[in-house]
C-alpha positions, -999 to +999 in steps of 0.1 A: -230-622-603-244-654-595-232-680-569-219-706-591-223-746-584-199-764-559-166-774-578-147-807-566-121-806-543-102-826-569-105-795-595-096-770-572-064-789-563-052-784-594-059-742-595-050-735-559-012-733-573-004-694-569+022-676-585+029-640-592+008-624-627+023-628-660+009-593-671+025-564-643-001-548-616-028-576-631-043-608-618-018-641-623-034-665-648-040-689-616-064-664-599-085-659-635-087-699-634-092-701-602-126-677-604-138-689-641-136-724-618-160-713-596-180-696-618-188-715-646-170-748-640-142-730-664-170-732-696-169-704-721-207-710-730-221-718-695-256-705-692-267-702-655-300-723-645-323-691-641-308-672-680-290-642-663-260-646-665-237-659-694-201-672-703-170-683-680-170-652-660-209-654-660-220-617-669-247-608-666-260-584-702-260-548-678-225-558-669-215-568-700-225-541-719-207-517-693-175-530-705-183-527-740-197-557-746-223-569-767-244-596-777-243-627-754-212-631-733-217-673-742-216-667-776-184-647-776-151-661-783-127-669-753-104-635-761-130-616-762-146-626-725-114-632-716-107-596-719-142-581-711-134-599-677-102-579-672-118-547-683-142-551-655-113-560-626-099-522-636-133-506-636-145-524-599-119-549-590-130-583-580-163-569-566-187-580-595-178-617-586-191-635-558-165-663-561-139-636-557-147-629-521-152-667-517-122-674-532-101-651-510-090-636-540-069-602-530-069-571-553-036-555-568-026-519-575-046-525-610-081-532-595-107-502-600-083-480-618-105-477-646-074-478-668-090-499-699-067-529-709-057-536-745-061-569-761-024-577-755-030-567-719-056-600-715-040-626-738-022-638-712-050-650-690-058-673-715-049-713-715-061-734-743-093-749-735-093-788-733-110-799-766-133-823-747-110-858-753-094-878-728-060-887-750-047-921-749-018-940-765-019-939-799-042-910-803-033-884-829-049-845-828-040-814-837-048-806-804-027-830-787+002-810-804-007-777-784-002-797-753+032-810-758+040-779-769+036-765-737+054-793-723+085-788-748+088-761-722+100-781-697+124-800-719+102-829-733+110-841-767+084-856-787+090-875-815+058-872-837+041-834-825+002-842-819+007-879-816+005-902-782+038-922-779+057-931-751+071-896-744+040-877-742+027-911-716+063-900-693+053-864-694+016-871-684+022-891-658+051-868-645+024-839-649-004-858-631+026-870-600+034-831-596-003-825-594-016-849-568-037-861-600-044-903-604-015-912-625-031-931-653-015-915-680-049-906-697-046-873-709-083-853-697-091-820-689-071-820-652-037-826-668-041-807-698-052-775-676-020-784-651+002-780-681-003-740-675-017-740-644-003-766-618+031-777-608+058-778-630+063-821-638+085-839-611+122-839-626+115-812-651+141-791-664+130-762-688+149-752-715 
């Protein structure tokens, strides 16, 4: 696969937080972050400069069809790269990425075992993708609501579910504190990924 552009140190702050995988003998949803990062900038449609090589994981179409893919990887939904991805880590591990050597990134007992996953097996590597809007205090969004969702995990209460109020501006800027992100309390795409993927808020508690 192709070497992907230079991320910020900033963005790969927020990713280097590793824990054990969600799914047994698999990847943990930090490592899959941590590579679509590198790969793609973490963008489900990214098209490399030179047309090879498609999608977050950027496949390239011989690689992609090896795993049962078809079409362009780009153009396919999140799930379904999501889980073409993980079919390939069975069939050859992290070998097929370049940003998985330059990552450091170490393979389990489930890399190369050719053991092809179900869709349930690679739903887990998936976190919401940011919908693109920096949230601010009186926003309201549907998508808003998935966020302080995930945040009701660790025993925020929001009074109106997809709206800004003063709640969700306390939980952001607890996030952003635990993430060694500018606490501005704007909600963009660094705090809305550390929701799932960064340290738990300062003076959480979960549920």
């Amino acid at each position: 696969m192709t070497r992907s552009p230079l991320v910020t140190a900033a963005l790969l702050a927020v990713f280097a937080v590793l824990s054990a995988g969600t799914a047994a003998a698999d990847p943990s949803k930090q490592d899959w972050a941590r590579l679509r990062l590198c790969e793609s900038s973490d963008s489900y449609t990214a098209v490399s400069a030179d047309g090879k090589h498609y999608g977050a994981y950027q496949f390239d179409l011989p690689t992609w069809a090896s795993v049962g893919g078809t079409g362009l990887p780009s153009q396919a939904a999140p799930a379904e790269q999501d889980y073409r991805a993980l079919y390939l880590y069975r069939m050859r591990g992290w070998q097929p990425w370049e940003c998985g050597d330059k990552l450091g990134l170490v393979p389990d007992t489930d890399a190369a075992s050719r053991r092809a996953p179900t869709t349930a097996d690679a739903a887990y590597i998936a976190v919401p993708i940011w919908p693109g809007k920096v949230f601010l205090a009186g926003d309201c969004a549907a998508a808003l609501a998935t966020w302080q969702q995930r945040m009701a995990a660790f025993g925020y209460l929001f009074g109106t579910p997809g709206c800004y109020d003063g709640a969700t501006r306390q939980a952001v800027r607890d996030l952003q504190g635990a993430n060694a992100i500018t606490v501005t309390g704007q909600l963009g795409r660094l705090t809305w990924n550390a929701a799932w993927l960064g340290n738990p808020p300062l003076g959480h508690h979960s549920r």
